[in-house]
PDB file with SEQRES, HELIX, SHEET and CRYST1 records, atoms N, CA, C and O in Angstrom:
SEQRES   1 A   76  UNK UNK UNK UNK UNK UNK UNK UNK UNK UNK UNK UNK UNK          
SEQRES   2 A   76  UNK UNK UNK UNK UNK UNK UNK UNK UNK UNK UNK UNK UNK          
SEQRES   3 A   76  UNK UNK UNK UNK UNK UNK UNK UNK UNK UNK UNK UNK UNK          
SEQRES   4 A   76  UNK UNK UNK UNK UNK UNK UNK UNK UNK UNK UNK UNK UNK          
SEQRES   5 A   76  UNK UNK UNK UNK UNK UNK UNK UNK UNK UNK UNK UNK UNK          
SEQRES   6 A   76  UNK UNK UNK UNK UNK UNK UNK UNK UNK UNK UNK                  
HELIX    1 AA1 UNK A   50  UNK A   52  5                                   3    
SHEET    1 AA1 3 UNK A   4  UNK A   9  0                                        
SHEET    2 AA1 3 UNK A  13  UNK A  19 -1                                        
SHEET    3 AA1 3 UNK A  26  UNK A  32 -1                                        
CRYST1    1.000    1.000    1.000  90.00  90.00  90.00 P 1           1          
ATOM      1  N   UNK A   1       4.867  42.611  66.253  1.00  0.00           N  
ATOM      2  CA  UNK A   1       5.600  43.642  66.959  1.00  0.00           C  
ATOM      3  C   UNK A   1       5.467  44.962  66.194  1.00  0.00           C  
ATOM      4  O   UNK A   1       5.231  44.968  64.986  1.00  0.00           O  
ATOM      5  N   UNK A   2       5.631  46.139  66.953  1.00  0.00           N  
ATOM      6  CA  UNK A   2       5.234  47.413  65.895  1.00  0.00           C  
ATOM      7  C   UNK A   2       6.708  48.240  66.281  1.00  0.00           C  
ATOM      8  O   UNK A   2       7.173  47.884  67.364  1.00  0.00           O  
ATOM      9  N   UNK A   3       7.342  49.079  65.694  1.00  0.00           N  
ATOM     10  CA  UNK A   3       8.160  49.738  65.121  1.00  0.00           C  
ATOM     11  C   UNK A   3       7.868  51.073  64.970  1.00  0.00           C  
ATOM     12  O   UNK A   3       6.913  51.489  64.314  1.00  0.00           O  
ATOM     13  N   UNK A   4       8.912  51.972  65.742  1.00  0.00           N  
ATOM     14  CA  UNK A   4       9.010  53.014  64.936  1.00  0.00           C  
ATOM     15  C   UNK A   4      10.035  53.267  64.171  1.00  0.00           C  
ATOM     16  O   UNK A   4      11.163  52.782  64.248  1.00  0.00           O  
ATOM     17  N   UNK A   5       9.401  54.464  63.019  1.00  0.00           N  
ATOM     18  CA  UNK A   5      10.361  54.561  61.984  1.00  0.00           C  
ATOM     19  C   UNK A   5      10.477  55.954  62.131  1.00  0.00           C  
ATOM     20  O   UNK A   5       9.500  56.643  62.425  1.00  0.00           O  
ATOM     21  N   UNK A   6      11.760  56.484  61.921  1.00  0.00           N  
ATOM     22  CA  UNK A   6      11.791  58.083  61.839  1.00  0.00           C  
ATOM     23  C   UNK A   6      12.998  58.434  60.805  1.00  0.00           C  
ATOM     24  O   UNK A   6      13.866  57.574  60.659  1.00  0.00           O  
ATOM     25  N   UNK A   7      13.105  59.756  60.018  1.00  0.00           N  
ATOM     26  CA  UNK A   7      14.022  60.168  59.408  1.00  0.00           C  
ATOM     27  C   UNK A   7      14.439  61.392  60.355  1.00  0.00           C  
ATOM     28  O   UNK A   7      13.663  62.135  60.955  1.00  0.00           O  
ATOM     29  N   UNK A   8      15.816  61.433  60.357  1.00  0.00           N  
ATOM     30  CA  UNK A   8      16.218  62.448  61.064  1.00  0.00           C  
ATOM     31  C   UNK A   8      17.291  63.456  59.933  1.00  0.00           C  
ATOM     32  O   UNK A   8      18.286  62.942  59.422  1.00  0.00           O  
ATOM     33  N   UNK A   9      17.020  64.474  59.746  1.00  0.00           N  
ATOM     34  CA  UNK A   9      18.000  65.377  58.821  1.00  0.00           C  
ATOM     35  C   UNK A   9      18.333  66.393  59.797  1.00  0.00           C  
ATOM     36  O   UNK A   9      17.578  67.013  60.547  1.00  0.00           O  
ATOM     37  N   UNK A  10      20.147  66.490  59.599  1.00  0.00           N  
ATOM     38  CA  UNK A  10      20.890  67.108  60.227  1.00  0.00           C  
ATOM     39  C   UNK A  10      21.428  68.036  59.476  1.00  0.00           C  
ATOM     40  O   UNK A  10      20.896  68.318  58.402  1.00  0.00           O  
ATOM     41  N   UNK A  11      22.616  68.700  59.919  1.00  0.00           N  
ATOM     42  CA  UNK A  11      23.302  69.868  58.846  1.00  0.00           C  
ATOM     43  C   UNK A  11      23.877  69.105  57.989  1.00  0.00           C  
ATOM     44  O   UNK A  11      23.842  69.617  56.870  1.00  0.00           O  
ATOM     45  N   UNK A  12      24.367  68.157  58.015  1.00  0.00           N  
ATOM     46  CA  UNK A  12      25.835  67.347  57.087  1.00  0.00           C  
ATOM     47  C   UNK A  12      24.890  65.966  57.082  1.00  0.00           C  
ATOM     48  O   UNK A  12      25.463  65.177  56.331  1.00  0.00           O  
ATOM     49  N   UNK A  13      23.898  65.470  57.517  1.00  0.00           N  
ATOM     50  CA  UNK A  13      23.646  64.074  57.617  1.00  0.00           C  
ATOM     51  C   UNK A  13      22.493  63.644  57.796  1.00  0.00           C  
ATOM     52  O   UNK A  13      21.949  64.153  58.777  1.00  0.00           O  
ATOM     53  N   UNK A  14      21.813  62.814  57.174  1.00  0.00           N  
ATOM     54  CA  UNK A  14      20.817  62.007  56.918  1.00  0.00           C  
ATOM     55  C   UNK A  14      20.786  61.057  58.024  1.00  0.00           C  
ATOM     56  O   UNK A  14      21.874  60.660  58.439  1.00  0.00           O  
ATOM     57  N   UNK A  15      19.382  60.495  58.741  1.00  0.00           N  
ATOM     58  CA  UNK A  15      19.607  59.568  59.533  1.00  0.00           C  
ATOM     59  C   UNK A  15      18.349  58.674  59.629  1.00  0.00           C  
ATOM     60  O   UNK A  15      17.290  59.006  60.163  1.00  0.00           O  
ATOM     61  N   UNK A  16      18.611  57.530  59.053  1.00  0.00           N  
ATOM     62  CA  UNK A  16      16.853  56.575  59.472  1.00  0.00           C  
ATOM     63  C   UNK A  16      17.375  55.706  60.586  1.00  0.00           C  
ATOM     64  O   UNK A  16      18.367  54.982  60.662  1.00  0.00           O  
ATOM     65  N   UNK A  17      16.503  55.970  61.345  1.00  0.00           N  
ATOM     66  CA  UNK A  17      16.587  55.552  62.506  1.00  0.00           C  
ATOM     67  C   UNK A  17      14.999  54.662  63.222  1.00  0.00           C  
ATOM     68  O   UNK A  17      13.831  54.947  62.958  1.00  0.00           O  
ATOM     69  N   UNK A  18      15.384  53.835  63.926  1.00  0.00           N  
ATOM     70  CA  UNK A  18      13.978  52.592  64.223  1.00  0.00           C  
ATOM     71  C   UNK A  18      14.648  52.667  65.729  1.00  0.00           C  
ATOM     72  O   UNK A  18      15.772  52.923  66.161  1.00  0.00           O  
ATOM     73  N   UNK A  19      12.924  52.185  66.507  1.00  0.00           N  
ATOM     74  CA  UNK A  19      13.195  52.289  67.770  1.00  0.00           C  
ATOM     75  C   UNK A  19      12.064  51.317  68.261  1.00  0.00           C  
ATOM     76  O   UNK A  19      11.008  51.641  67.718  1.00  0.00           O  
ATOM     77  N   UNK A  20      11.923  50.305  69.047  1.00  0.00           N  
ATOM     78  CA  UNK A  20      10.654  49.638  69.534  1.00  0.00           C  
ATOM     79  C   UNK A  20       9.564  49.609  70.128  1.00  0.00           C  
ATOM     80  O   UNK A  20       8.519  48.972  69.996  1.00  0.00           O  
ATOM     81  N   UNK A  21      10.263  51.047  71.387  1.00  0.00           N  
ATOM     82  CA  UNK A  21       9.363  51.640  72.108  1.00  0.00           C  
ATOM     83  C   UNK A  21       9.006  53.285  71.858  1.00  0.00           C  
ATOM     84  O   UNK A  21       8.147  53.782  72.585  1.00  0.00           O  
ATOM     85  N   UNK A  22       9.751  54.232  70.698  1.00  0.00           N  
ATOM     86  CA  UNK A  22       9.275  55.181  70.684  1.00  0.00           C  
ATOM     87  C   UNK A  22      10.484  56.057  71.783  1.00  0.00           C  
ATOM     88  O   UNK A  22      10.419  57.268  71.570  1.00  0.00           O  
ATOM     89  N   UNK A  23      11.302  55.768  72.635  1.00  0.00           N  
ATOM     90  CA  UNK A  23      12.039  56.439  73.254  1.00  0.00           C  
ATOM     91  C   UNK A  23      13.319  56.392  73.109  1.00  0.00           C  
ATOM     92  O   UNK A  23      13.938  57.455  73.158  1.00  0.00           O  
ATOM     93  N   UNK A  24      14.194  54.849  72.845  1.00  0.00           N  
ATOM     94  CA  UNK A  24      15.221  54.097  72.535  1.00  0.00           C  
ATOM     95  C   UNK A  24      16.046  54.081  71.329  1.00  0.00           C  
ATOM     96  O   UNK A  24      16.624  53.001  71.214  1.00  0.00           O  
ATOM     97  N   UNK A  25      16.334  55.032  70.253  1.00  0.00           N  
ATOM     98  CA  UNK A  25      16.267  55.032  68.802  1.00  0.00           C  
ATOM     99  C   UNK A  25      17.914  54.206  68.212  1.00  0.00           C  
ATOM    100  O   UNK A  25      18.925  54.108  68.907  1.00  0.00           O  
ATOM    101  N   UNK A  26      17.777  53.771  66.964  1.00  0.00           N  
ATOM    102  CA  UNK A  26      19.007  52.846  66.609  1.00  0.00           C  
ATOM    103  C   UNK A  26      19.051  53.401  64.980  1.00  0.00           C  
ATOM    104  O   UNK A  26      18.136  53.685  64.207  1.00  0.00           O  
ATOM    105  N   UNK A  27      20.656  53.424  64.814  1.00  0.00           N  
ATOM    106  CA  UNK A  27      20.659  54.157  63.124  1.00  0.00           C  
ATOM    107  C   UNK A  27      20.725  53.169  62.793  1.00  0.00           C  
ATOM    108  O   UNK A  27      21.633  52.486  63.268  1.00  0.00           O  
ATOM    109  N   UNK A  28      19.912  52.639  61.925  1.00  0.00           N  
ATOM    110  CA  UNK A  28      19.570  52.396  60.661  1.00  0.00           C  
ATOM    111  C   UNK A  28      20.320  52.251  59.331  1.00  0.00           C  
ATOM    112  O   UNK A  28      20.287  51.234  58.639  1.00  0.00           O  
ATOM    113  N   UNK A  29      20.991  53.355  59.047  1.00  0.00           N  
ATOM    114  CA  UNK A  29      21.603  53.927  58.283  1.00  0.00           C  
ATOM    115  C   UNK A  29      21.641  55.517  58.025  1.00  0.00           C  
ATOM    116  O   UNK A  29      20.654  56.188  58.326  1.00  0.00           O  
ATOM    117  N   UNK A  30      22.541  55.987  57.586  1.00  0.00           N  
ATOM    118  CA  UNK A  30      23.075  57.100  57.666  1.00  0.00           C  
ATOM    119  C   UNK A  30      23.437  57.935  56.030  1.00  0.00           C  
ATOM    120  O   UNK A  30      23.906  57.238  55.130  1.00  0.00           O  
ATOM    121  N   UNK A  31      23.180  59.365  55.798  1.00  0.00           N  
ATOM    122  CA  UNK A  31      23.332  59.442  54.258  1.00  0.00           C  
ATOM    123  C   UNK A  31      24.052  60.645  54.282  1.00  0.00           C  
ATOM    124  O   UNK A  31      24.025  61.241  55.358  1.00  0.00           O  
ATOM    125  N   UNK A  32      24.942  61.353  53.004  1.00  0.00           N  
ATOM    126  CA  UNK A  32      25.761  62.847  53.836  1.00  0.00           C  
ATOM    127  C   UNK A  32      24.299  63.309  52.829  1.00  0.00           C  
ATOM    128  O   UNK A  32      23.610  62.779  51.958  1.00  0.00           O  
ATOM    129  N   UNK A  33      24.357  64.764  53.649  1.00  0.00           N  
ATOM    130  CA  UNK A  33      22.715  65.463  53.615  1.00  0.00           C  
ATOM    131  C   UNK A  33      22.916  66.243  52.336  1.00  0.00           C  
ATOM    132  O   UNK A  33      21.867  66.762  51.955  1.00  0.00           O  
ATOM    133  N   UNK A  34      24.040  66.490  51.508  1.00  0.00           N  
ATOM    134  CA  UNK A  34      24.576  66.833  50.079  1.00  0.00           C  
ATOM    135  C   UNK A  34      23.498  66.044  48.989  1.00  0.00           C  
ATOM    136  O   UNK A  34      22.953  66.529  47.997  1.00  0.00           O  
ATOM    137  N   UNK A  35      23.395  64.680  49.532  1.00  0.00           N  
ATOM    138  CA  UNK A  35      22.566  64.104  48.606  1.00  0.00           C  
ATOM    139  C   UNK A  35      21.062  64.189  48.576  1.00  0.00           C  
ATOM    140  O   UNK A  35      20.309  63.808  47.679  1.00  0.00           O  
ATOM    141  N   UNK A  36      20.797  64.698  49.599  1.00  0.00           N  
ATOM    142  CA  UNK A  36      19.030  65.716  49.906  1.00  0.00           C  
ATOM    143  C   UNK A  36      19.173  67.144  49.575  1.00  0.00           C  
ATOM    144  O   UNK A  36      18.943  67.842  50.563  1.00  0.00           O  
ATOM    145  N   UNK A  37      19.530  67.936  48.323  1.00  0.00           N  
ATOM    146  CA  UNK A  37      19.242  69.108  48.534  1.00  0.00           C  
ATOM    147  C   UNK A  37      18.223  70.358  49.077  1.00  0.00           C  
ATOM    148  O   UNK A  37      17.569  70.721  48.099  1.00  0.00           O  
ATOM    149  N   UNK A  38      17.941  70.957  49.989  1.00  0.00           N  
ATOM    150  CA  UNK A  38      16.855  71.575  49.829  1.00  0.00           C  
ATOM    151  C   UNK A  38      15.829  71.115  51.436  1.00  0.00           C  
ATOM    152  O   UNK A  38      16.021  70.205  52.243  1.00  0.00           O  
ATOM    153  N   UNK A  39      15.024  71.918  51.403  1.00  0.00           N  
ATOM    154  CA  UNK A  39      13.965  71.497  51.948  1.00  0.00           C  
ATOM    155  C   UNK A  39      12.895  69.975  51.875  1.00  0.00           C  
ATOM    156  O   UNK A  39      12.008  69.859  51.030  1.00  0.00           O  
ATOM    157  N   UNK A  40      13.114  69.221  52.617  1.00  0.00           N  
ATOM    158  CA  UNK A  40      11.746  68.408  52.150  1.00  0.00           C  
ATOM    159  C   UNK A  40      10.236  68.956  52.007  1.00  0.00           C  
ATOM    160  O   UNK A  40       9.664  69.666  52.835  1.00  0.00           O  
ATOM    161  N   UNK A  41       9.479  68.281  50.270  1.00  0.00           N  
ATOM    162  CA  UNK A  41       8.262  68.835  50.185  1.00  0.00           C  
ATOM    163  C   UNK A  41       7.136  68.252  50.144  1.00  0.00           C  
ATOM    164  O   UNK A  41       6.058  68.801  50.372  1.00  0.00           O  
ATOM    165  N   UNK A  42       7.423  66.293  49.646  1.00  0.00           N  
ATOM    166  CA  UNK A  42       7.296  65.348  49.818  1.00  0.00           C  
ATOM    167  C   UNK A  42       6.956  64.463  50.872  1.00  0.00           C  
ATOM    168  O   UNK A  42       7.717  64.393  51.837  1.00  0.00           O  
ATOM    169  N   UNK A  43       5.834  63.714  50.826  1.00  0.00           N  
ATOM    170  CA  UNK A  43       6.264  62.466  52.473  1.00  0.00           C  
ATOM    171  C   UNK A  43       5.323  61.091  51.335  1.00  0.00           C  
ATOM    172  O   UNK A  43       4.222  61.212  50.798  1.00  0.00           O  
ATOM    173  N   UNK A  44       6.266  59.905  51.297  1.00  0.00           N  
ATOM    174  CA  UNK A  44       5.832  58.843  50.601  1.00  0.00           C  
ATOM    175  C   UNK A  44       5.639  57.737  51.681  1.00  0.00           C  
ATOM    176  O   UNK A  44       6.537  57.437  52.468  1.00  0.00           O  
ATOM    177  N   UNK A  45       4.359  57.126  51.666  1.00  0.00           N  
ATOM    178  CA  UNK A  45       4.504  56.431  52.645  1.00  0.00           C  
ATOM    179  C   UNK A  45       3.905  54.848  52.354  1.00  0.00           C  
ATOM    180  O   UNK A  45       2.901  54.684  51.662  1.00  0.00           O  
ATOM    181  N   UNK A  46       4.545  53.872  52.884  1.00  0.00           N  
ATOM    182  CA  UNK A  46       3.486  52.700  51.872  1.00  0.00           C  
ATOM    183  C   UNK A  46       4.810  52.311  50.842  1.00  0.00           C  
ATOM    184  O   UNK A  46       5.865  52.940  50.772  1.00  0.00           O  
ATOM    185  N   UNK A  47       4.437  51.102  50.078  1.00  0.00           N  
ATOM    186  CA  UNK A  47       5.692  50.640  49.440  1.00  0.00           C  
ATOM    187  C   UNK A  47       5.798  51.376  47.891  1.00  0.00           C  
ATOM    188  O   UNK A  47       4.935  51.584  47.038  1.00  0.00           O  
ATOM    189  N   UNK A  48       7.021  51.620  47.928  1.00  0.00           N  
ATOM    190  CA  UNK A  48       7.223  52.234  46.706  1.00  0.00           C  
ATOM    191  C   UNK A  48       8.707  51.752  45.920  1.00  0.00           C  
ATOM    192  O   UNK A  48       9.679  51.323  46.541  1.00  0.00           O  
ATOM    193  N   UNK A  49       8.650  51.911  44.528  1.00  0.00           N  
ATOM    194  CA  UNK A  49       9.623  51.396  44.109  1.00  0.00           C  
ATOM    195  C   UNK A  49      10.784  52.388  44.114  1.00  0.00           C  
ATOM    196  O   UNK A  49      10.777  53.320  44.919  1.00  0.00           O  
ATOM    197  N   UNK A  50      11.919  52.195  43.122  1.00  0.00           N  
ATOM    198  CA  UNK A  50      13.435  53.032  42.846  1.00  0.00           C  
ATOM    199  C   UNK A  50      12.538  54.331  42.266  1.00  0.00           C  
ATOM    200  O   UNK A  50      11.607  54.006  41.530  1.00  0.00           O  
ATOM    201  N   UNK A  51      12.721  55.798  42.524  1.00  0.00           N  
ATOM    202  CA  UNK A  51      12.484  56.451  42.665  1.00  0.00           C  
ATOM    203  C   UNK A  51      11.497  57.008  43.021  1.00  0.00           C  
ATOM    204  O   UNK A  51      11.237  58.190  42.797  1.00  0.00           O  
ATOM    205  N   UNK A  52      10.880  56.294  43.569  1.00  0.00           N  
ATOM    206  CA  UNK A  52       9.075  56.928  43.846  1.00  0.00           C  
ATOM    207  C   UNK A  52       7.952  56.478  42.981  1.00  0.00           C  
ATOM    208  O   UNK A  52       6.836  56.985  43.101  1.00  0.00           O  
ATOM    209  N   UNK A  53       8.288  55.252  41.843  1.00  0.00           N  
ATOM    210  CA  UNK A  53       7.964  54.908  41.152  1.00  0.00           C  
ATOM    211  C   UNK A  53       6.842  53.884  41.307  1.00  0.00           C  
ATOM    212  O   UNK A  53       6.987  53.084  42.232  1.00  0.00           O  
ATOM    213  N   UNK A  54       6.061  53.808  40.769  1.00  0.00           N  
ATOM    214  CA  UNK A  54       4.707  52.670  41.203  1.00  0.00           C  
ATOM    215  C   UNK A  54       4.941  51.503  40.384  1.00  0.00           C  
ATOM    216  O   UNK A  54       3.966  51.103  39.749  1.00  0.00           O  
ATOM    217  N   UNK A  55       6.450  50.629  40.220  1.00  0.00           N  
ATOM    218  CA  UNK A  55       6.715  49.644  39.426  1.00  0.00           C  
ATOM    219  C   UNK A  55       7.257  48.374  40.500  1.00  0.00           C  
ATOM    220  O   UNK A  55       8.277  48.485  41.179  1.00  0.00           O  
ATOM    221  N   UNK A  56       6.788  47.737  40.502  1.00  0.00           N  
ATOM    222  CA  UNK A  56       6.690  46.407  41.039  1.00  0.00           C  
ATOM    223  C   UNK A  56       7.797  45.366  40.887  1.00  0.00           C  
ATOM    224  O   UNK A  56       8.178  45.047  39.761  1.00  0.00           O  
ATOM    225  N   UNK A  57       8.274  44.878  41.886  1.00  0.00           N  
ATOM    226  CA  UNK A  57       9.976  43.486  41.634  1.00  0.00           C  
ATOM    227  C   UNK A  57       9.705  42.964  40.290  1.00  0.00           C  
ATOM    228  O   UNK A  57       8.542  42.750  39.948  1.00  0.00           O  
ATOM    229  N   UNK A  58      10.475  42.793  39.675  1.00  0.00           N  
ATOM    230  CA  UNK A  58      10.162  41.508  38.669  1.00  0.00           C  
ATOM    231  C   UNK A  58      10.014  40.412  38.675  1.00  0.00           C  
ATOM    232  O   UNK A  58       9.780  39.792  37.638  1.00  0.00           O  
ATOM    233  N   UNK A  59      10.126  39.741  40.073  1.00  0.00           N  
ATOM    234  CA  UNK A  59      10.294  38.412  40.421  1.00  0.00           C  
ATOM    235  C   UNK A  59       9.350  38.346  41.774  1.00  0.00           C  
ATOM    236  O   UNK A  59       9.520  39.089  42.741  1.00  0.00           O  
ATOM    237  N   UNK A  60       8.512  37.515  41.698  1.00  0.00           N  
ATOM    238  CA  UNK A  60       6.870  36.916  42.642  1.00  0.00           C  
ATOM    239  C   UNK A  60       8.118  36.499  44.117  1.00  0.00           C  
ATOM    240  O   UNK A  60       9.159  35.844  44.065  1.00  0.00           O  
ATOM    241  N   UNK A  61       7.410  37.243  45.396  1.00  0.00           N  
ATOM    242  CA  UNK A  61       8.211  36.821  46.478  1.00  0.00           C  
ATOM    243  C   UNK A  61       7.091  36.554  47.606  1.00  0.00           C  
ATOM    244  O   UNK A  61       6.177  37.376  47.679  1.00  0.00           O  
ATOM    245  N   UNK A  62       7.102  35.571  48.400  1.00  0.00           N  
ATOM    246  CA  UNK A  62       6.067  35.630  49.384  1.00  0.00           C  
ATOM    247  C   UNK A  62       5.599  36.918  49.814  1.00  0.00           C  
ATOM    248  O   UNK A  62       6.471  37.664  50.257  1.00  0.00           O  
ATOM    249  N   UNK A  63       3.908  37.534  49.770  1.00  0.00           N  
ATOM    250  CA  UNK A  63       3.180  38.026  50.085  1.00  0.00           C  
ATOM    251  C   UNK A  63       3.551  38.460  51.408  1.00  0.00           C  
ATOM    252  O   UNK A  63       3.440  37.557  52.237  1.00  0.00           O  
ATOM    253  N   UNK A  64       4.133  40.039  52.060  1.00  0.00           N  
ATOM    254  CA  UNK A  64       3.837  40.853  53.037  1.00  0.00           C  
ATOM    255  C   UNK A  64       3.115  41.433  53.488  1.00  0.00           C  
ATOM    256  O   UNK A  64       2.284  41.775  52.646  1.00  0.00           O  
ATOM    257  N   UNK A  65       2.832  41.927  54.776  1.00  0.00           N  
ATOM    258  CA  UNK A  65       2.048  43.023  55.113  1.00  0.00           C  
ATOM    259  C   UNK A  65       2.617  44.442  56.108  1.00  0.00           C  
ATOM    260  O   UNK A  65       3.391  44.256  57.046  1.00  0.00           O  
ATOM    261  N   UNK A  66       2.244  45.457  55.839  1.00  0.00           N  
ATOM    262  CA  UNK A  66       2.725  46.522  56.466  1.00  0.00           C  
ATOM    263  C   UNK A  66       1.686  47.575  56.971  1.00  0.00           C  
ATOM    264  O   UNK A  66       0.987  48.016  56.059  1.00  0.00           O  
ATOM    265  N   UNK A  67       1.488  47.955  57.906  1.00  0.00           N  
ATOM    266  CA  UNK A  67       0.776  48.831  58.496  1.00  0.00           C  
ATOM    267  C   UNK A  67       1.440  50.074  59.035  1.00  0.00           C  
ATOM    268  O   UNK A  67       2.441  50.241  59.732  1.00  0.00           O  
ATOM    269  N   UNK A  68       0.272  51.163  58.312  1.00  0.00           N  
ATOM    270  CA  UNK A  68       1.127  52.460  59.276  1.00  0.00           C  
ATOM    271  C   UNK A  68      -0.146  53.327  60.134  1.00  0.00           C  
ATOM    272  O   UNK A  68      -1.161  53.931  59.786  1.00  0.00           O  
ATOM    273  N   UNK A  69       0.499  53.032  61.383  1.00  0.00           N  
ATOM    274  CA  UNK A  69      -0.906  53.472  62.238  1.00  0.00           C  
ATOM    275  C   UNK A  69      -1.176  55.029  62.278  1.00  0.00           C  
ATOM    276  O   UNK A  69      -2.327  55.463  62.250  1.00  0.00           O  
ATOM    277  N   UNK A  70      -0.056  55.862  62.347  1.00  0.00           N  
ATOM    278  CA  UNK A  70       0.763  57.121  62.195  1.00  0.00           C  
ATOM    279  C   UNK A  70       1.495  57.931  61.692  1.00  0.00           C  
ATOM    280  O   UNK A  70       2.613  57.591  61.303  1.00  0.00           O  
ATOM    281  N   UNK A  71       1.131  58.955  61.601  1.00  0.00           N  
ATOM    282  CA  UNK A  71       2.361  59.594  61.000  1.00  0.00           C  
ATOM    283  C   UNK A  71       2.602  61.482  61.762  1.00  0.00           C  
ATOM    284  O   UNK A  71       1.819  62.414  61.949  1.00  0.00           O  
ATOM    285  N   UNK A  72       3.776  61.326  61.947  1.00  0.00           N  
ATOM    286  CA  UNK A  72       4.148  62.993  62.455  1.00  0.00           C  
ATOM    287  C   UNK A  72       4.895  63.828  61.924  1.00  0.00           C  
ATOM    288  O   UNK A  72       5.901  63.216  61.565  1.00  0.00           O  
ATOM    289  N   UNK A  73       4.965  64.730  61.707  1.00  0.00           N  
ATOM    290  CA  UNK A  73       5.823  65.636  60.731  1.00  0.00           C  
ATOM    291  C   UNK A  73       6.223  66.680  62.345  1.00  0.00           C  
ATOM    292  O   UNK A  73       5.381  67.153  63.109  1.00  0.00           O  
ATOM    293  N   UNK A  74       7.550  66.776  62.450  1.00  0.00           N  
ATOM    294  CA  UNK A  74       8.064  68.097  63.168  1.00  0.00           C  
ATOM    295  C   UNK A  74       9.043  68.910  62.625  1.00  0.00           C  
ATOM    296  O   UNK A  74       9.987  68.328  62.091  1.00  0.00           O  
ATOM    297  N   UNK A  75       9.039  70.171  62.636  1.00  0.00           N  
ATOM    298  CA  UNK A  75       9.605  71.186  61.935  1.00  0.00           C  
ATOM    299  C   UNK A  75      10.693  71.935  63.216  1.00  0.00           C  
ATOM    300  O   UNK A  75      10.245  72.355  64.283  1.00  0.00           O  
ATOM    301  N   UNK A  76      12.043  71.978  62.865  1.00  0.00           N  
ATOM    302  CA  UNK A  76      12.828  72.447  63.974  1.00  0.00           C  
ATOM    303  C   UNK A  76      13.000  74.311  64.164  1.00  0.00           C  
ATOM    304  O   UNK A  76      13.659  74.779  65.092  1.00  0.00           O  
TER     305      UNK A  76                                                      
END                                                                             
């Protein structure tokens, strides 16, 4: 099944939000936007560790896979 993923930043609020078909969207979770200062300058995409870090679980877990077919950036 494929997934979309989107971040949504508001005045006061953070929002990741997933949707199945691209039209339908569901929060995810929610962050107050205090804890994003600033402009985003950044886009990380692909697995990454606690801060952006290229460090790996410490503990061996069955083998995943993730694909990203896309990506869109919109500016309001």
């Amino acid at each position: 099944m494929t997934y979309w993923l989107r971040i949504r930043l508001e005045a006061d609020e953070v929002f990741a939000e997933a949707s199945v078909d691209g039209d339908f969207w569901d929060v995810i979770h929610s962050y107050p936007r205090a804890g994003f200062p600033g402009e985003p300058s950044v886009i990380r995409l692909g697995k990454n560790g606690p801060g952006g870090q290229a460090v790996d679980h410490p503990t061996m877990d069955r083998p995943g896979t993730c694909a990203i077919r896309e990506l869109r950036v919109y500016t309001g």
